[in-house]
PDB file of N, CA, C and O in Angstrom:
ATOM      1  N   UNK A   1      99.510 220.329 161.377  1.00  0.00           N
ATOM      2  CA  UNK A   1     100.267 220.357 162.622  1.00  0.00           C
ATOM      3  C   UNK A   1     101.683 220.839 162.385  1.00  0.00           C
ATOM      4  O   UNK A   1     102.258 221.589 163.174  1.00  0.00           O
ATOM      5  N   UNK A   2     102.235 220.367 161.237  1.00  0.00           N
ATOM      6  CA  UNK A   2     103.724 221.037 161.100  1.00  0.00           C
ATOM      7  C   UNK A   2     104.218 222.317 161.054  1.00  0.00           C
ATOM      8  O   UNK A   2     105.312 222.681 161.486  1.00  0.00           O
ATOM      9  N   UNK A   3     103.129 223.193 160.357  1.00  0.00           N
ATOM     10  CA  UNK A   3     102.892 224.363 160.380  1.00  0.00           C
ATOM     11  C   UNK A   3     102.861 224.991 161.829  1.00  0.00           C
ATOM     12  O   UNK A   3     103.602 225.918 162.154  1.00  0.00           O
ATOM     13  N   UNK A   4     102.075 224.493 162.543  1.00  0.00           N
ATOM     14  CA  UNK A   4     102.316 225.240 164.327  1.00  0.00           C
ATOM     15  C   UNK A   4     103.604 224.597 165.107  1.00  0.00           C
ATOM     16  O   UNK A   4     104.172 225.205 166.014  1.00  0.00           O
ATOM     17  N   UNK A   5     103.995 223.318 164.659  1.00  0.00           N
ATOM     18  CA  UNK A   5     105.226 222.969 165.238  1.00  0.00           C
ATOM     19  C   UNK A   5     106.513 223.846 164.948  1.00  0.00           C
ATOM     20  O   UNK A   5     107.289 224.449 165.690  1.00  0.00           O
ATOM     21  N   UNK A   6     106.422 223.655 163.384  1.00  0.00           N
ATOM     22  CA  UNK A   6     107.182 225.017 163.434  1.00  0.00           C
ATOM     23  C   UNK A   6     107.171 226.341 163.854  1.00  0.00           C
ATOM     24  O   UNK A   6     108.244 226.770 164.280  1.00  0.00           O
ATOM     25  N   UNK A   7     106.371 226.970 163.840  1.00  0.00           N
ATOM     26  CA  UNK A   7     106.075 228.100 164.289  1.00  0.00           C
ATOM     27  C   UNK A   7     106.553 228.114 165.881  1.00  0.00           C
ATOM     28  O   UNK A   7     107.333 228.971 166.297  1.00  0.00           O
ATOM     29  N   UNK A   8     106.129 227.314 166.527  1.00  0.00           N
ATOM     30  CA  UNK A   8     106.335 227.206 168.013  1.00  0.00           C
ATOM     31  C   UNK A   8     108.225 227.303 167.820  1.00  0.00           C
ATOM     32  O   UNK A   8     108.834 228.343 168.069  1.00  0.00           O
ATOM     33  N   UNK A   9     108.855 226.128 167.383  1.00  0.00           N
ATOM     34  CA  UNK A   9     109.772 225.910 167.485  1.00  0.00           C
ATOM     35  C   UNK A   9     110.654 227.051 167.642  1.00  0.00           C
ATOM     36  O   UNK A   9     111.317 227.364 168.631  1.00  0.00           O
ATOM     37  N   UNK A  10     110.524 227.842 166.088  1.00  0.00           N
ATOM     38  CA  UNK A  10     111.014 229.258 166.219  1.00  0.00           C
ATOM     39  C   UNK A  10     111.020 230.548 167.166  1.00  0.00           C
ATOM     40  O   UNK A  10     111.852 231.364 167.562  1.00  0.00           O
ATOM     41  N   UNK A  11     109.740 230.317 167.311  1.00  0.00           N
ATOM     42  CA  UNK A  11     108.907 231.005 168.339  1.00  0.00           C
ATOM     43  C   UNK A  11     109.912 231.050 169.587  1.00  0.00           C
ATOM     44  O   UNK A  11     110.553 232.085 169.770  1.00  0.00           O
ATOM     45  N   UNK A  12     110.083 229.862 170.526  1.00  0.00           N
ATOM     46  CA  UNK A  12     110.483 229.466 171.514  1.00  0.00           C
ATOM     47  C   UNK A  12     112.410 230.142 171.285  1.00  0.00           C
ATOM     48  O   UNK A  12     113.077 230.823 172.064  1.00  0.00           O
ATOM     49  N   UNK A  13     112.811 229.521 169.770  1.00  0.00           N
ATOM     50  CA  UNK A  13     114.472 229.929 169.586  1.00  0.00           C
ATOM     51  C   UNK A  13     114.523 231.824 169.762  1.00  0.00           C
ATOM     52  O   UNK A  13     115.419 232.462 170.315  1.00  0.00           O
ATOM     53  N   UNK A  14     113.567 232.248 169.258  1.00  0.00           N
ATOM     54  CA  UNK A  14     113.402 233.229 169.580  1.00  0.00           C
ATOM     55  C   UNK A  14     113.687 234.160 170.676  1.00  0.00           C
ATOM     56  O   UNK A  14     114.294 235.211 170.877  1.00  0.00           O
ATOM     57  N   UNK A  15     113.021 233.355 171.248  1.00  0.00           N
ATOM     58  CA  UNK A  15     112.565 234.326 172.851  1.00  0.00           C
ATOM     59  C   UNK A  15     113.423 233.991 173.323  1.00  0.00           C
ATOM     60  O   UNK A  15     113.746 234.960 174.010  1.00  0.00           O
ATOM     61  N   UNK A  16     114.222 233.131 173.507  1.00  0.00           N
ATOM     62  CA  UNK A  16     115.811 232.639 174.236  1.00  0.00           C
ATOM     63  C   UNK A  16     116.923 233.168 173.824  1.00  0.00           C
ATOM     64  O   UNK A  16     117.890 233.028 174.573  1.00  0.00           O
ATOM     65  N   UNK A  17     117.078 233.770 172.790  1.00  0.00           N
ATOM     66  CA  UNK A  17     118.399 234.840 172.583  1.00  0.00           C
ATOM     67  C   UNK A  17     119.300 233.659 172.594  1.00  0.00           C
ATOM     68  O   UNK A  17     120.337 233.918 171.984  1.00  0.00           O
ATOM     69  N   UNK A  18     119.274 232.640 173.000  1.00  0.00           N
ATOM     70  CA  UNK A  18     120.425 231.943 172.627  1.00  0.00           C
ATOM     71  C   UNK A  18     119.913 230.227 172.371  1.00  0.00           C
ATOM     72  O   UNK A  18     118.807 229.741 172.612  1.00  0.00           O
ATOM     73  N   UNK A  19     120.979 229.638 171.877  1.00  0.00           N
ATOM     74  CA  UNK A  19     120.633 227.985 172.047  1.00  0.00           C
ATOM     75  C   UNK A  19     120.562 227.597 172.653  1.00  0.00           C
ATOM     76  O   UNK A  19     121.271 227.657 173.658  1.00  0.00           O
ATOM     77  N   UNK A  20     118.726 226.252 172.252  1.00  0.00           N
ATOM     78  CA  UNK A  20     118.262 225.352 173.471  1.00  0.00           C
ATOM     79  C   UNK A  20     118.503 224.055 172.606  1.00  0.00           C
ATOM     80  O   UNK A  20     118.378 223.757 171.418  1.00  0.00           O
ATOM     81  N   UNK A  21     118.920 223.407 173.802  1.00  0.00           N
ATOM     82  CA  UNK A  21     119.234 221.802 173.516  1.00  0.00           C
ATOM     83  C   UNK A  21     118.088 221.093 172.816  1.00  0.00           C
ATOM     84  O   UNK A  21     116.980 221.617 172.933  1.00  0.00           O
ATOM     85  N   UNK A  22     118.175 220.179 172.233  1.00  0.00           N
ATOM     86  CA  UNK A  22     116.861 219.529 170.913  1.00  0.00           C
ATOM     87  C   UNK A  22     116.159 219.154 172.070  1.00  0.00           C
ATOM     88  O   UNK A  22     115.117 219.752 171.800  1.00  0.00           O
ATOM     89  N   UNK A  23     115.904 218.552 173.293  1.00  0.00           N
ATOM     90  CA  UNK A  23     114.884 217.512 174.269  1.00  0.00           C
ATOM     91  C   UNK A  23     114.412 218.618 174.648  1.00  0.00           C
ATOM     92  O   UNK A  23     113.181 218.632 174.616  1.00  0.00           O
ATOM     93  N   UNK A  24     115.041 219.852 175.106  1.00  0.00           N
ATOM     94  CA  UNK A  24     114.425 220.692 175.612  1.00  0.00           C
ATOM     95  C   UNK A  24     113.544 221.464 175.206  1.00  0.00           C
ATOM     96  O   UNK A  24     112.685 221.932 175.953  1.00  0.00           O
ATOM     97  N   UNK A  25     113.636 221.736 173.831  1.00  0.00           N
ATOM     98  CA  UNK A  25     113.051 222.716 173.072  1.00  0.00           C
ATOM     99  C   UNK A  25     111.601 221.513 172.671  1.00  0.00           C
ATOM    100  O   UNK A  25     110.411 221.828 172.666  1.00  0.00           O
ATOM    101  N   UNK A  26     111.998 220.565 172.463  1.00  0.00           N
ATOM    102  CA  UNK A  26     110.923 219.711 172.018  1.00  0.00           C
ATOM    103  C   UNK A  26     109.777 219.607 173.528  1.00  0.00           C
ATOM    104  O   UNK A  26     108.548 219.550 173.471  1.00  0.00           O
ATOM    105  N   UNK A  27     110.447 219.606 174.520  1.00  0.00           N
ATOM    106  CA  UNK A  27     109.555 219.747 175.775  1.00  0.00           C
ATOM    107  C   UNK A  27     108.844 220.566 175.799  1.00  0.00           C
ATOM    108  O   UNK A  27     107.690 220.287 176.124  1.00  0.00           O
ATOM    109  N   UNK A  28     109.201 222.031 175.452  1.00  0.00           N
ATOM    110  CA  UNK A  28     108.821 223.077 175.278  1.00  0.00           C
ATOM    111  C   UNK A  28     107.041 223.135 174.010  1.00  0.00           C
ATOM    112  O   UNK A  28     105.812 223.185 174.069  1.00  0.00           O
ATOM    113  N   UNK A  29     108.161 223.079 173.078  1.00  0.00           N
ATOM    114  CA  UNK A  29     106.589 223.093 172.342  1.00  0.00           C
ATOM    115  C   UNK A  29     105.552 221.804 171.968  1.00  0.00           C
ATOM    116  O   UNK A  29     104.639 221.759 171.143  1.00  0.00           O
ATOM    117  N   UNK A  30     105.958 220.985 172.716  1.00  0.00           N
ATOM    118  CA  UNK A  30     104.981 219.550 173.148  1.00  0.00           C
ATOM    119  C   UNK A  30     103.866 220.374 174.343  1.00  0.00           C
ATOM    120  O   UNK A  30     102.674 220.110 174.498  1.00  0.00           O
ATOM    121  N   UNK A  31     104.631 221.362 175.046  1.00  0.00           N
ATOM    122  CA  UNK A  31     103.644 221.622 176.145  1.00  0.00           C
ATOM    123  C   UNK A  31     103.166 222.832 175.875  1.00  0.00           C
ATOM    124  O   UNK A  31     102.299 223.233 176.652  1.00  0.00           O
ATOM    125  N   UNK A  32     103.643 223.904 174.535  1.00  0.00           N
ATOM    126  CA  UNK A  32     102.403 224.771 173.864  1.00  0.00           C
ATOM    127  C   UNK A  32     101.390 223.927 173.303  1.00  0.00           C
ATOM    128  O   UNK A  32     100.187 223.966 173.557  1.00  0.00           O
ATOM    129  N   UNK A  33     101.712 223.516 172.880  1.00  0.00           N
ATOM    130  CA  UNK A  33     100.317 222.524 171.727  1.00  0.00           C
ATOM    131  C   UNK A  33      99.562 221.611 172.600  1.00  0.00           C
ATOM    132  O   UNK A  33      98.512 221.113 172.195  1.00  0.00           O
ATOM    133  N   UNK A  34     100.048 221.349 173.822  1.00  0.00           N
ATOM    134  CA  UNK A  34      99.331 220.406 174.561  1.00  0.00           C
ATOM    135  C   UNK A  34      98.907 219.224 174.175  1.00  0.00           C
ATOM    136  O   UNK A  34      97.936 218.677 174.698  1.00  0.00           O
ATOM    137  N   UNK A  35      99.648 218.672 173.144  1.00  0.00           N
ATOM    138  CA  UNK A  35      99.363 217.564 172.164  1.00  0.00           C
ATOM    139  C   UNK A  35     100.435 216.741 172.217  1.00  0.00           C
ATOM    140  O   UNK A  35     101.528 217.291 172.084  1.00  0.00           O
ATOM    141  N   UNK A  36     100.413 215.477 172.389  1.00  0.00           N
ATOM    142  CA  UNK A  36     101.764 214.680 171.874  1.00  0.00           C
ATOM    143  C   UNK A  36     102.226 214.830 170.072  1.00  0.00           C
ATOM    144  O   UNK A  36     101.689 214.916 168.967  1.00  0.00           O
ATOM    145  N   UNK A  37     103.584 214.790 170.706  1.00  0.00           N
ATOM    146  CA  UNK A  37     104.500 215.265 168.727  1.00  0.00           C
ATOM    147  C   UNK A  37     104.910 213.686 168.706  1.00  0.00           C
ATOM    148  O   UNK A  37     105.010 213.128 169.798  1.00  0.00           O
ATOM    149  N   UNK A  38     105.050 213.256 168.018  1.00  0.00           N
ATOM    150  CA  UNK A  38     106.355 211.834 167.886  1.00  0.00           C
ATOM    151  C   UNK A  38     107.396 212.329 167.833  1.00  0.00           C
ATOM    152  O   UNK A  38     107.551 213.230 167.008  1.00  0.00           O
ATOM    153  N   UNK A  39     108.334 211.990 168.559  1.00  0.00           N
ATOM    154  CA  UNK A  39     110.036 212.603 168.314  1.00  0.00           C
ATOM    155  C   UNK A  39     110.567 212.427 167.495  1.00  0.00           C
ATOM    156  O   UNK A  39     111.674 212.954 167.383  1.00  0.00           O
ATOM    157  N   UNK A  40     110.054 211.593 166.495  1.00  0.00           N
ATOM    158  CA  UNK A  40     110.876 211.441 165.436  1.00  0.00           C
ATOM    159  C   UNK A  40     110.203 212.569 163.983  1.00  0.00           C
ATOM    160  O   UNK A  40     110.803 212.777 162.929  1.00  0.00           O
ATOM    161  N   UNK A  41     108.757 213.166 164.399  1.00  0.00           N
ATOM    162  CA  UNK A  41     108.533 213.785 163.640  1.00  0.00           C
ATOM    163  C   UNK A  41     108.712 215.456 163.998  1.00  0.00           C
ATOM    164  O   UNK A  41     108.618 216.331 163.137  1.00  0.00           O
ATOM    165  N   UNK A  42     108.927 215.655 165.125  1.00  0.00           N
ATOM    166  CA  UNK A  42     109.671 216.843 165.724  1.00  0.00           C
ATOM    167  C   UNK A  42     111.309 217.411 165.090  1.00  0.00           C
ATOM    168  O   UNK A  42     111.641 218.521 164.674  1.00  0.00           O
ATOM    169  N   UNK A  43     112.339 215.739 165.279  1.00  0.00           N
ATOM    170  CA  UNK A  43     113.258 215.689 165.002  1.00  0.00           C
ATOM    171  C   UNK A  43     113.539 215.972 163.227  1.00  0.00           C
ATOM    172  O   UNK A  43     114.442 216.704 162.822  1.00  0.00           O
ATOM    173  N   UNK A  44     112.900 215.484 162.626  1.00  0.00           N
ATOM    174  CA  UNK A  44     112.596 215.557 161.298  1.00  0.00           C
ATOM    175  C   UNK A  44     112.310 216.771 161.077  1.00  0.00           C
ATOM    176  O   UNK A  44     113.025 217.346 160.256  1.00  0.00           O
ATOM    177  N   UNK A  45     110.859 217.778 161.916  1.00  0.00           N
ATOM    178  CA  UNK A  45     111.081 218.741 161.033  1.00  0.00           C
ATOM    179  C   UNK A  45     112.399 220.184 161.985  1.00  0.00           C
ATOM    180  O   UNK A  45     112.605 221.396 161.917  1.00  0.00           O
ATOM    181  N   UNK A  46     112.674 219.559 162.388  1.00  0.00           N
ATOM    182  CA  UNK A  46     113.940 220.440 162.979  1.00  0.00           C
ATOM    183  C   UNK A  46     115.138 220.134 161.771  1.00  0.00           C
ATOM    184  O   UNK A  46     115.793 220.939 161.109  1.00  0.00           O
ATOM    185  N   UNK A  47     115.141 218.808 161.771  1.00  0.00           N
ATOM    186  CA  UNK A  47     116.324 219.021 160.504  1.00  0.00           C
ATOM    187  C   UNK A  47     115.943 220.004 158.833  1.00  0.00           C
ATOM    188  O   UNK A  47     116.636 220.503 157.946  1.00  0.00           O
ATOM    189  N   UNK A  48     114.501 219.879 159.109  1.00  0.00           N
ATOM    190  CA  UNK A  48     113.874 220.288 157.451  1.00  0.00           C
ATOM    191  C   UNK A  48     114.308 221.724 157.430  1.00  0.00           C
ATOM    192  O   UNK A  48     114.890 222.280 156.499  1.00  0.00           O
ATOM    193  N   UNK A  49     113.789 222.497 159.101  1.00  0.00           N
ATOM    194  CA  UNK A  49     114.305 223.922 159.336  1.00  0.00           C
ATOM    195  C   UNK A  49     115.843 224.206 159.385  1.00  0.00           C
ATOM    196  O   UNK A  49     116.402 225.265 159.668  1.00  0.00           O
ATOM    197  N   UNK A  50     116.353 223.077 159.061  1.00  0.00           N
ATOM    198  CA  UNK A  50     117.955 223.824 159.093  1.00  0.00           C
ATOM    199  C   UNK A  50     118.224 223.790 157.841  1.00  0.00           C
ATOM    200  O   UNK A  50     118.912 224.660 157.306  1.00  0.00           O
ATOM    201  N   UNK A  51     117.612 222.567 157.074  1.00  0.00           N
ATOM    202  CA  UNK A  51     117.945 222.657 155.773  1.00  0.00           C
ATOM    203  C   UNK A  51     117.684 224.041 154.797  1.00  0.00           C
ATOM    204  O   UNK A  51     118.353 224.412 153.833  1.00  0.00           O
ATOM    205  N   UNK A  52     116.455 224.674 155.407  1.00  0.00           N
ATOM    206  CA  UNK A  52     116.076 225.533 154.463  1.00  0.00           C
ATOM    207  C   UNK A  52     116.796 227.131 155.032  1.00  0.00           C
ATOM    208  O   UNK A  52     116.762 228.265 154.556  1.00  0.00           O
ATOM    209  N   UNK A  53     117.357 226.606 156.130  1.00  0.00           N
ATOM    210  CA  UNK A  53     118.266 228.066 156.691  1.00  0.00           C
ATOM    211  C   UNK A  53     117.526 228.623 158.107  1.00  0.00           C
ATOM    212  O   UNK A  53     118.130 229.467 158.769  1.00  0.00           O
ATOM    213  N   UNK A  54     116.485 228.235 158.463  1.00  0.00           N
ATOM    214  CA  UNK A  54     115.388 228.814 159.555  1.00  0.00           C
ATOM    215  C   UNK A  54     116.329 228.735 160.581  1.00  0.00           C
ATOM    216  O   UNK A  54     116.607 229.847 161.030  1.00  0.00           O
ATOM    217  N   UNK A  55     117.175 227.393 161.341  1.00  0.00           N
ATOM    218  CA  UNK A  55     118.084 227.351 162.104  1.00  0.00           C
ATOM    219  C   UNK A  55     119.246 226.776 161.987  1.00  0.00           C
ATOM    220  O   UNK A  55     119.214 225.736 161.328  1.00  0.00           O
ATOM    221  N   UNK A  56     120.373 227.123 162.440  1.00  0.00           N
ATOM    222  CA  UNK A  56     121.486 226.723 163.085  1.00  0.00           C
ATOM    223  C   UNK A  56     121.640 225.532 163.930  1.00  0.00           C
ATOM    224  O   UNK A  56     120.957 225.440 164.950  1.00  0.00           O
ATOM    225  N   UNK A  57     122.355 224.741 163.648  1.00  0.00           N
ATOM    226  CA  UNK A  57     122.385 223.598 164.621  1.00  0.00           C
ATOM    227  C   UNK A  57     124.156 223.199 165.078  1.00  0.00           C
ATOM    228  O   UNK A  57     125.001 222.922 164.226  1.00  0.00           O
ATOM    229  N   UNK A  58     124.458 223.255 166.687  1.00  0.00           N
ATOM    230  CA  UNK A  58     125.751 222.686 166.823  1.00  0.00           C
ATOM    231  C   UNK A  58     125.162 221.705 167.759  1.00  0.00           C
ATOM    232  O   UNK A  58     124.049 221.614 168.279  1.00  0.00           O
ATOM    233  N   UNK A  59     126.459 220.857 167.830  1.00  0.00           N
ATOM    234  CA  UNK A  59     126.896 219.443 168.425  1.00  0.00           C
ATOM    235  C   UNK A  59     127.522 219.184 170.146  1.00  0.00           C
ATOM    236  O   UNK A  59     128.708 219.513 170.155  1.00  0.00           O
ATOM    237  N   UNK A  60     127.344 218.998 170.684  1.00  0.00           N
ATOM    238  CA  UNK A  60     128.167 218.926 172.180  1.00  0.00           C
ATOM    239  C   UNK A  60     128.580 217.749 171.868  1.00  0.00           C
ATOM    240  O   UNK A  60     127.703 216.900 172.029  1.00  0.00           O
ATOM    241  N   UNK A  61     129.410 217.415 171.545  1.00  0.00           N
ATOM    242  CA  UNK A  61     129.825 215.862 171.509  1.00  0.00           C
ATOM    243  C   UNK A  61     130.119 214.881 172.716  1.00  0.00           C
ATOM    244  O   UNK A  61     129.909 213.671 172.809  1.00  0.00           O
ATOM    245  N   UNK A  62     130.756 215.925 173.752  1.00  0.00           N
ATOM    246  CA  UNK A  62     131.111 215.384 175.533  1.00  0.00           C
ATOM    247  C   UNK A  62     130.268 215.752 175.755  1.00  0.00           C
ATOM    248  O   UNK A  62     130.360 216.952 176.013  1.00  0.00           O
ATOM    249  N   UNK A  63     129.133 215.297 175.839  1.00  0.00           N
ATOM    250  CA  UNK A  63     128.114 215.891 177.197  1.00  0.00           C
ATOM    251  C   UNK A  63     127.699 214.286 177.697  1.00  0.00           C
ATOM    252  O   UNK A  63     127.295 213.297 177.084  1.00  0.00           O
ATOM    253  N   UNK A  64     127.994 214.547 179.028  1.00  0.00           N
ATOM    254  CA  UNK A  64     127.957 213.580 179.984  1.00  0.00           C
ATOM    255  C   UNK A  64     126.338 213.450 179.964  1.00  0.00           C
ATOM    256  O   UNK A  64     125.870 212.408 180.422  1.00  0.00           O
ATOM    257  N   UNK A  65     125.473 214.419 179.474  1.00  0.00           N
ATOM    258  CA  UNK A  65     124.293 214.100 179.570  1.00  0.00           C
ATOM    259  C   UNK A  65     123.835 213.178 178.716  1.00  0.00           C
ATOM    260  O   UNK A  65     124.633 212.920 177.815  1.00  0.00           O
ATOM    261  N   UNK A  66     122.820 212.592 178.691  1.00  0.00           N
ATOM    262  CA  UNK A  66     121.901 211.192 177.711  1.00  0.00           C
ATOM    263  C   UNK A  66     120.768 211.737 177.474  1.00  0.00           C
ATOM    264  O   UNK A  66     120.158 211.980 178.515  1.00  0.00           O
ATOM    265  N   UNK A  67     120.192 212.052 176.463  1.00  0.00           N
ATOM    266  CA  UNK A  67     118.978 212.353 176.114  1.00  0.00           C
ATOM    267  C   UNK A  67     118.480 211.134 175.320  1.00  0.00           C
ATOM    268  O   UNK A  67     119.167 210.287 174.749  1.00  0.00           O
ATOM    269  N   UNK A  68     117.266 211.215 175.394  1.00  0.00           N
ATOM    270  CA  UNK A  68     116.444 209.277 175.228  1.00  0.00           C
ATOM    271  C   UNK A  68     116.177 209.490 173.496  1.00  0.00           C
ATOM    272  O   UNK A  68     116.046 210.481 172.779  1.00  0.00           O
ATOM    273  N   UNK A  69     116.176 208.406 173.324  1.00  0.00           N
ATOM    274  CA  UNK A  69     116.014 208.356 171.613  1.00  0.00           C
ATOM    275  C   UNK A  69     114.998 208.751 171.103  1.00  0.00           C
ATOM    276  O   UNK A  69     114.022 208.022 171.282  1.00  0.00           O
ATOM    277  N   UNK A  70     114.831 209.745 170.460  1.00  0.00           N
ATOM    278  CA  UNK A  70     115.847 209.816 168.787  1.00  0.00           C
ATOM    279  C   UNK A  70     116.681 211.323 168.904  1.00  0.00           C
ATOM    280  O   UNK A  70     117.277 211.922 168.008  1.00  0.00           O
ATOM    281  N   UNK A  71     116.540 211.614 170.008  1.00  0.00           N
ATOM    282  CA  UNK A  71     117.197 212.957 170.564  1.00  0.00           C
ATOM    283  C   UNK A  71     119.032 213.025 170.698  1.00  0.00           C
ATOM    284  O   UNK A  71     119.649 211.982 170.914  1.00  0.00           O
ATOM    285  N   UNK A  72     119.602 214.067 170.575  1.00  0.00           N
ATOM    286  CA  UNK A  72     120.537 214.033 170.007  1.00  0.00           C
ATOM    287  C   UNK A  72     121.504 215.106 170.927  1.00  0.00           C
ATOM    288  O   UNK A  72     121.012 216.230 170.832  1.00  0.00           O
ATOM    289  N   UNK A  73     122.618 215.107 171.710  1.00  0.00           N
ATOM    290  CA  UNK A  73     123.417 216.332 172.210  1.00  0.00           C
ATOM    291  C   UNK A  73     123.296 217.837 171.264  1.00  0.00           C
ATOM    292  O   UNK A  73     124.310 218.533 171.203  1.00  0.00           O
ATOM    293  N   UNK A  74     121.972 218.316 170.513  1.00  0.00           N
ATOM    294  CA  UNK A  74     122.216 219.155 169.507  1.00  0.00           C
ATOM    295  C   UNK A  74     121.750 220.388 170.221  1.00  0.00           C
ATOM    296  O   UNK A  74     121.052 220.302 171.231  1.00  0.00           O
ATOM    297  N   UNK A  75     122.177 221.686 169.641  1.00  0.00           N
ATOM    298  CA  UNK A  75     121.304 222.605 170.163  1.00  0.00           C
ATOM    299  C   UNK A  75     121.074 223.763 168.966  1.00  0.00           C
ATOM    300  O   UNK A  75     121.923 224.160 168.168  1.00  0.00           O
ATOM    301  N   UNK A  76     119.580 224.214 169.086  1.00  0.00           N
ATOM    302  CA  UNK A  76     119.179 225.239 167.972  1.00  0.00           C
ATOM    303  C   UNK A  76     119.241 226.172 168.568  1.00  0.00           C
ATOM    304  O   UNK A  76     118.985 226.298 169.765  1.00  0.00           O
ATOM    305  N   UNK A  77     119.824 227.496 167.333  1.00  0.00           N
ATOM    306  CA  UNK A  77     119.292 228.908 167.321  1.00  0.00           C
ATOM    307  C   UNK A  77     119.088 229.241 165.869  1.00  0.00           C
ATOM    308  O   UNK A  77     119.746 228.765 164.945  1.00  0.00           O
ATOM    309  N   UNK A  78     118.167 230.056 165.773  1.00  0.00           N
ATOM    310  CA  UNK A  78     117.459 230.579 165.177  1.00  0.00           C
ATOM    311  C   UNK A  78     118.742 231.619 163.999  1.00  0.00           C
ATOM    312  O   UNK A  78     119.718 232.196 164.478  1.00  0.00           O
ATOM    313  N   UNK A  79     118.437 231.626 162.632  1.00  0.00           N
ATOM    314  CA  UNK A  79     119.516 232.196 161.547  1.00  0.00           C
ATOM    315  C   UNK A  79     119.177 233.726 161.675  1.00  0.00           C
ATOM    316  O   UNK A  79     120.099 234.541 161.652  1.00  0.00           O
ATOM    317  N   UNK A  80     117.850 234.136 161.812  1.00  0.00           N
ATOM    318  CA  UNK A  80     117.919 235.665 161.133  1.00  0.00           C
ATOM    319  C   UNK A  80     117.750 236.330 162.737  1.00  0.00           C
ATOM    320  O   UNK A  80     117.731 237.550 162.900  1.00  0.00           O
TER     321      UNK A  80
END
């Protein structure tokens, strides 16, 4: 499964030309796979893809918005 999660993930940073917020993007490829992800194993491998360079990650620190736990004001784009 990590293998298509990722793939999606990128997939999705892709086609957006720009950064999507972590809840959103996770909405996103929860509803390619048509499968429930655990958020915490979504969240996990989003951090694994930044570690290895796949994405970029910044911070909104003021955002009046709340995203539900383990989700985070973050937003990805894609490195290459």
């Amino acid at each position: 499964m990590s293998t298509n999660l990722e793939s999606l993930a990128l997939t999705h940073l892709r086609a957006a030309h720009e950064p999507i917020r972590e809840f959103a993007l996770y909405d996103r490829v929860v509803a390619d796979l048509g499968e429930h992800i655990p958020p915490e194993t979504f969240v996990e491998t989003m951090e694994r893809l930044m570690t290895e360079g796949y994405v970029h990650v910044s911070f909104e620190r003021d955002s009046a918005q709340r995203d539900p736990e383990p989700f985070s004001p973050r937003y990805y784009r894609v490195t290459d």
